[in-house]
N, C-alpha and C positions, 0 to 999 in steps of 0.2 A: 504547396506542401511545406512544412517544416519540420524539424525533429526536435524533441525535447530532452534534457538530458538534465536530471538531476543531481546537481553538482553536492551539494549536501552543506552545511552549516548546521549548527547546534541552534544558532536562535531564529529558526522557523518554526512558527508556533500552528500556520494552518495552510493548506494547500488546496483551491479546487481548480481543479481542470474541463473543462465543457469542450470536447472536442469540437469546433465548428466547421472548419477544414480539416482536409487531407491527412493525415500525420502518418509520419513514416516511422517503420518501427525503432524505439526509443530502448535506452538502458535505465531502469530503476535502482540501481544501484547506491546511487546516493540517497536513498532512502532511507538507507541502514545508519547514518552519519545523522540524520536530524531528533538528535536526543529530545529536544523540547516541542516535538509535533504532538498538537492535543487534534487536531480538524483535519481529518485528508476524504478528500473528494473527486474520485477520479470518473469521470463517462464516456464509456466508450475511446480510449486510446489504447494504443495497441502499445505494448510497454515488455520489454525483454531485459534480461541481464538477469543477478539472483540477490535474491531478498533475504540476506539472512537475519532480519531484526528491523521490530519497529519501533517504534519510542513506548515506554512503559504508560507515559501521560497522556498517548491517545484513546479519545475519548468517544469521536463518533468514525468511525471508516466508512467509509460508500467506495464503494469501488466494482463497477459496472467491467464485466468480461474481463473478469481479474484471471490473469494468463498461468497461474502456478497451478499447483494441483494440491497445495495444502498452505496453512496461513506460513509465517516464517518457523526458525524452530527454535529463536530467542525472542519471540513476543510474549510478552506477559498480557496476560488480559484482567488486571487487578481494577484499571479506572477505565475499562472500556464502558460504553452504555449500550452503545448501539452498532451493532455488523449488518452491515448491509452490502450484501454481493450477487445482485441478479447476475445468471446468463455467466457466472465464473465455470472458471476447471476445476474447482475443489472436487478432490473424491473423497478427501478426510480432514478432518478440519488441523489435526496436526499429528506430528509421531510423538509416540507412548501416552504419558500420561499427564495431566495439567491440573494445579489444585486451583476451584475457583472461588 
């Protein structure tokens, strides 16, 4: 077993994760710190802490059993292409309103 812990930097540009082993529950929190993330690619990791923001320049999200229950509440979706979140908690994709 290991545990992940995203410590956060401005110059990570892409992130994928393949869970192969064990992984104990982790903190996403330094997610909200990586301003220049265009690539995040998460399967299957079980991931805890709170996501208030993801980089404006992400471009594709995969994120397999995404644990929130709506995207963050300072994501922009202006260079997104592509959402992909099998098997998530979303019940809304965000609060109020969003121009796309």
């Amino acid at each position: 077993m290991f545990c992940l812990y995203f410590q956060g930097t401005e110059k990570v540009k892409a992130i994928v994760l393949n869970k192969k082993e064990e992984l104990l529950e982790c903190s996403v929190d330094g997610l909200s710190r990586m301003k220049e993330l265009t690539l995040l690619i998460l399967h299957h990791t079980k991931l805890s802490g709170s996501l208030e923001f993801l980089s404006d320049r992400l471009r594709y999200l995969l994120w397999h059993d995404y644990p929130f229950a709506s995207l963050p509440p300072y994501f922009t979706v202006s260079n997104l292409v592509e959402l992909n979140m099998p098997n998530s908690r979303i019940t809304h994709i965000w609060e109020g309103r969003k121009v796309l």
